[in-house]
C-alpha positions as CSV (number, residue, x, y, z in Angstrom):
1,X,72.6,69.4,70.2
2,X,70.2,70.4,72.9
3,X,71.6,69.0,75.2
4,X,75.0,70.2,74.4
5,X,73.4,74.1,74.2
6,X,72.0,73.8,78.1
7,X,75.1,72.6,79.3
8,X,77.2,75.4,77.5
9,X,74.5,78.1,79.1
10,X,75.0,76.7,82.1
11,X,79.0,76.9,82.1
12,X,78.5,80.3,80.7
13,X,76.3,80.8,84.0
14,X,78.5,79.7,86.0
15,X,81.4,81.2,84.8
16,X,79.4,84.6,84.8
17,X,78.2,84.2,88.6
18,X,81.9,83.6,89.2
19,X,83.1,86.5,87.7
20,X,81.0,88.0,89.7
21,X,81.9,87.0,92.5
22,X,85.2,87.9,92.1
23,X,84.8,91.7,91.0
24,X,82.1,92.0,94.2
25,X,85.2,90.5,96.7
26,X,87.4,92.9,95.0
27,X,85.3,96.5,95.3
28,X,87.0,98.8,97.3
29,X,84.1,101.3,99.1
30,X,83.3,103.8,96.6
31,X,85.4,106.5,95.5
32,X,88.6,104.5,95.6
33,X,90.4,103.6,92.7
34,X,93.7,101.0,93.1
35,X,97.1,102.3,93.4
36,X,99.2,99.0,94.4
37,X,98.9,95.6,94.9
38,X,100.7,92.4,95.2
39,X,98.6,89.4,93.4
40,X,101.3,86.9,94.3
41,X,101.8,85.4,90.7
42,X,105.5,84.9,90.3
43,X,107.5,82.1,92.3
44,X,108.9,84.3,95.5
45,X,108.6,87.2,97.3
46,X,108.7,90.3,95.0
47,X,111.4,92.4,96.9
48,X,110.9,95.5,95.0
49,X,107.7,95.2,97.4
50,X,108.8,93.4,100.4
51,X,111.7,92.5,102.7
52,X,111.7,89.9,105.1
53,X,111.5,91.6,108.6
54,X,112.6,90.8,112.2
55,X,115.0,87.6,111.1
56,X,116.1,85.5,114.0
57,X,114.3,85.2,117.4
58,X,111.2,86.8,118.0
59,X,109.1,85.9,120.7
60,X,109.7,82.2,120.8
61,X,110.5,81.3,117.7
62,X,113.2,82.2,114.7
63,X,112.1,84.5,111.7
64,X,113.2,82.5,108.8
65,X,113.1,83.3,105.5
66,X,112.2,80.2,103.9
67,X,109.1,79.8,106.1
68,X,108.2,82.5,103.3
69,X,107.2,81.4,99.9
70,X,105.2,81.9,97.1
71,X,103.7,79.9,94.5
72,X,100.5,79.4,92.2
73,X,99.3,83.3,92.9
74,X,99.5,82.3,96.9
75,X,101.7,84.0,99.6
76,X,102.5,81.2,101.8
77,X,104.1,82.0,105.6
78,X,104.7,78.3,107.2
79,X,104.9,77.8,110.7
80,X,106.8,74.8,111.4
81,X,109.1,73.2,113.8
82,X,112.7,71.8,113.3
83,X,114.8,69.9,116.3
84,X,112.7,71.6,119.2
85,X,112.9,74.9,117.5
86,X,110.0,76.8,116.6
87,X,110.2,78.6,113.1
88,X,108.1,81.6,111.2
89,X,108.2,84.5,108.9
90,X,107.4,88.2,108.7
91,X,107.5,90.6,105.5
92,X,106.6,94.1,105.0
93,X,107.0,97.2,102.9
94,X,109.1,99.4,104.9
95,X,110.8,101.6,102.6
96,X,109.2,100.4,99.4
97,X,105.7,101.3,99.9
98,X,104.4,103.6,102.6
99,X,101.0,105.8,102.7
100,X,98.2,107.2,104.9
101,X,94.9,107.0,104.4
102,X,93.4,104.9,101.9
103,X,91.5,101.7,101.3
104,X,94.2,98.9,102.0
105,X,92.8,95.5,101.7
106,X,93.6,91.2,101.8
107,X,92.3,88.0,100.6
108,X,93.5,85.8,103.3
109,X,93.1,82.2,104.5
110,X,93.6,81.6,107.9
111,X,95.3,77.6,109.1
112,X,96.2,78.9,112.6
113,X,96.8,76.5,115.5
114,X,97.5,77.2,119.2
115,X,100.5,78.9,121.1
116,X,100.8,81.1,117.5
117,X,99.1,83.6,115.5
118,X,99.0,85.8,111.9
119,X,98.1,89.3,111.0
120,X,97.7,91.7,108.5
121,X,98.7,94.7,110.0
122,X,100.2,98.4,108.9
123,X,102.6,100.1,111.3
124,X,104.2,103.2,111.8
125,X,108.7,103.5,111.1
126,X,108.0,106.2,114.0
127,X,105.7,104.9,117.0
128,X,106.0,106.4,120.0
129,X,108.9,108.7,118.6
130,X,106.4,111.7,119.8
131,X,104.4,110.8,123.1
132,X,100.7,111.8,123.0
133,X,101.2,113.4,119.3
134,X,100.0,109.9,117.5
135,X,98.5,111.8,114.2
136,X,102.3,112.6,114.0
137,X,103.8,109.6,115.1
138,X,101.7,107.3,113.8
139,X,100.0,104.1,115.2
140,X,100.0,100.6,114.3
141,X,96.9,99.4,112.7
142,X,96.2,95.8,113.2
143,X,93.7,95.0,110.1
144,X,93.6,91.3,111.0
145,X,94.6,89.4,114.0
146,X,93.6,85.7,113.9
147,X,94.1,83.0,116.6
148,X,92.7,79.4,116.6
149,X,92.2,79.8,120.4
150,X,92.7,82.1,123.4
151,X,95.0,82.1,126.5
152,X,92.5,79.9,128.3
153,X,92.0,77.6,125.4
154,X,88.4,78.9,124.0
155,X,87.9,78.2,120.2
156,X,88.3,81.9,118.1
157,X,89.1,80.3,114.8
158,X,86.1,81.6,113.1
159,X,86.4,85.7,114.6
160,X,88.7,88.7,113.7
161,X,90.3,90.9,115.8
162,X,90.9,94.6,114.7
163,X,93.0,96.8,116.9
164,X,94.6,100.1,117.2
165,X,97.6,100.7,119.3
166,X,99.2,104.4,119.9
167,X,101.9,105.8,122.4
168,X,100.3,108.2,125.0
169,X,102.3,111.3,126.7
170,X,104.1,109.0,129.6
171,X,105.3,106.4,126.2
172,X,102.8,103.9,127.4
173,X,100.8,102.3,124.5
174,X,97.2,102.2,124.7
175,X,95.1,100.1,122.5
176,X,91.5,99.7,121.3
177,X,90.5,96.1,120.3
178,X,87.4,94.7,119.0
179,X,87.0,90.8,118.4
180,X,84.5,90.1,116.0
181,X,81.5,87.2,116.3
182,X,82.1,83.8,114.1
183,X,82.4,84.9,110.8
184,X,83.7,81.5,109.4
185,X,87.6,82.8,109.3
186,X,88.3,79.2,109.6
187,X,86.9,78.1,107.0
188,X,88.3,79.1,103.1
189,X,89.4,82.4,102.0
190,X,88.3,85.6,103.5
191,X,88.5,89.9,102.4
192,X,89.7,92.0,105.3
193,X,90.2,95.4,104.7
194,X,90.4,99.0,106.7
195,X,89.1,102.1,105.7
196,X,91.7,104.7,106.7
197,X,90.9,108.3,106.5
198,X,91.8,111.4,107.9
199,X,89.1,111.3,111.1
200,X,88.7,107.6,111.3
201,X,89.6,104.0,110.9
202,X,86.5,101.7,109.7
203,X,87.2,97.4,109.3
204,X,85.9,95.6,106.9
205,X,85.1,91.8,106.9
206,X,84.2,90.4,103.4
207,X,82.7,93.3,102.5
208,X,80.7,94.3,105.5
209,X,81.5,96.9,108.2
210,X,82.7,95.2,111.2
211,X,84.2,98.0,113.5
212,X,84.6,101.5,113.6
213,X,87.6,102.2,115.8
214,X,87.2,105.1,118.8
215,X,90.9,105.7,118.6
216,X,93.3,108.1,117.5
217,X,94.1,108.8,113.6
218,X,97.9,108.5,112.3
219,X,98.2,111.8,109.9
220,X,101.6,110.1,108.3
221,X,102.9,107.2,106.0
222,X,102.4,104.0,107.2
223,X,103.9,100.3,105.4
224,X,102.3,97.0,105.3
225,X,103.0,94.0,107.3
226,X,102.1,90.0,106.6
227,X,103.1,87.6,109.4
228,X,102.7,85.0,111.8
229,X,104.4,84.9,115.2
230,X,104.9,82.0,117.9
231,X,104.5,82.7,122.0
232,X,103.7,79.8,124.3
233,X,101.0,79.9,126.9
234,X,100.1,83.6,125.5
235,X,97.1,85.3,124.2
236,X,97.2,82.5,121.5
237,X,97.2,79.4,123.9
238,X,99.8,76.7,124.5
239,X,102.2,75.7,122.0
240,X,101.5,72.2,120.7
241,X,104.1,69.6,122.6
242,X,104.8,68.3,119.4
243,X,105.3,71.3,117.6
244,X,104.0,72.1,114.5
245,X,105.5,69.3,112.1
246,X,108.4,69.9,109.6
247,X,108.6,72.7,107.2
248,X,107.5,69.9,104.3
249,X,104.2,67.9,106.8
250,X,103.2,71.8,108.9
251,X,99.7,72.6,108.2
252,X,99.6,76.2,110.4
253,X,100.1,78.7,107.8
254,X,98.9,82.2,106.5
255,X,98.0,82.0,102.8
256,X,97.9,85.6,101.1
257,X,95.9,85.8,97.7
258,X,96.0,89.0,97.1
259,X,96.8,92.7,99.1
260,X,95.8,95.9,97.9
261,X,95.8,100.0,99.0
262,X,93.4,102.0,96.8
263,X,93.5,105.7,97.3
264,X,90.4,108.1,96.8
265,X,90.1,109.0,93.6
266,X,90.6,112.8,94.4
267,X,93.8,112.3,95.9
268,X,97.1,112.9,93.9
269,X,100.0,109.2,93.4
């Protein structure tokens, strides 16, 4: 009997500090209370919250949508390669959920390899649509960026980067980019998250500030974006010679467990 009681305390411990755990990965900053979210629990995509975006080439591979899938509360986006051909996916909310400002947030894991990359990212339906006038036009907020390597082969699976990109007057886009130190991306599940509000753009890496952006702040409804792309002998590195592996063996994939938006609790749905 005793030693049955010490080992049900210490499952109840555990299953407390894991509770834990979970609601401190969760918190939004204070002040935010949650408006949406996808928590991945059913067996596909849910399209009243996403579409699949950009299908057929892009950059050098094919958007596909059955490098897309869900199952066991994960978002899955395979990178794989069939006959020579290089395949991926993109989805986003465009025209089922857009908003400014906010808390928007993911649990992500990170299985990247060279010549691709994935991001979590919230763009604008209007970039560039008026030059130099970006609180109007928006600008494309790249929460996560995350690259096993960089053009000249040097290891940056364990760092984020965060950057903001805008159209200036003469339509050129400017961008301000911060890559973060190790933070052990590469290694299990991770919460990245931005702070958007009306005068600035603050990052968030598993719960700690990890850049405020010096750049301009979109004023207008932005949507969500989950993908991975594929561009040889790029910013990402070289693309393997023998690919990735088939759609069934690939290991380079974005996993999504959640993503969230949480609004201030003083602003109206």
């Amino acid at each position: 009997m005793k030693a049955f009681s010490i080992s049900a305390t210490l499952l109840t411990f555990g299953l407390v500090c894991a509770m834990t755990v979970l609601i401190v990965s969760a918190a939004p900053p204070p002040g935010y209370r949650l408006a949406w979210s996808d928590e991945f629990d059913g067996v596909a995509p849910d399209t009243n919250k996403w579409s699949h975006r950009g299908l057929g080439k892009r950059r050098d591979a094919l958007n596909v949508t059955d490098a897309v899938s869900v199952a066991s509360g994960h978002l899955t986006i395979t990178t794989y390669t069939t006959n020579g051909q290089h395949r991926t996916g993109m989805i986003g909310t465009q025209g089922k959920f857009e908003r400014r400002f906010g808390y928007w947030e993911a649990r992500l894991k990170f299985e990247d390899a060279p010549g691709m990359w994935s991001a979590f990212w919230i763009q604008t339906p209007t970039f560039g649509q008026a030059p130099g006038d970006p609180a109007t036009a928006g600008t494309e907020i790249d929460v996560v960026e995350h690259r096993a390597v960089d053009r000249q082969g040097k290891k940056l699976a364990g760092q984020a980067q965060h950057t903001v990109h805008w159209a200036d007057a003469d339509k050129r886009t400017q961008s301000k980019a911060h890559l973060t130190e190790d933070l052990g991306l590469d290694r299990g599940f991770h919460t990245i998250g931005v702070e958007w509000t009306e005068t600035e753009y603050r990052f968030y890496v598993d719960d700690k500030l990890s850049w405020t952006a010096p750049a301009p702040v979109s004023k207008r409804n932005q949507y969500i974006i989950l993908s991975s792309e594929v561009k040889d002998d790029a910013w990402a590195g070289k693309i393997p010679v023998e690919g990735y592996g088939s759609r069934e063996t690939s290991r380079t994939r974005l996993v999504a467990d959640y993503v969230r938006f949480y609004e201030r609790n003083s602003t109206e749905p």
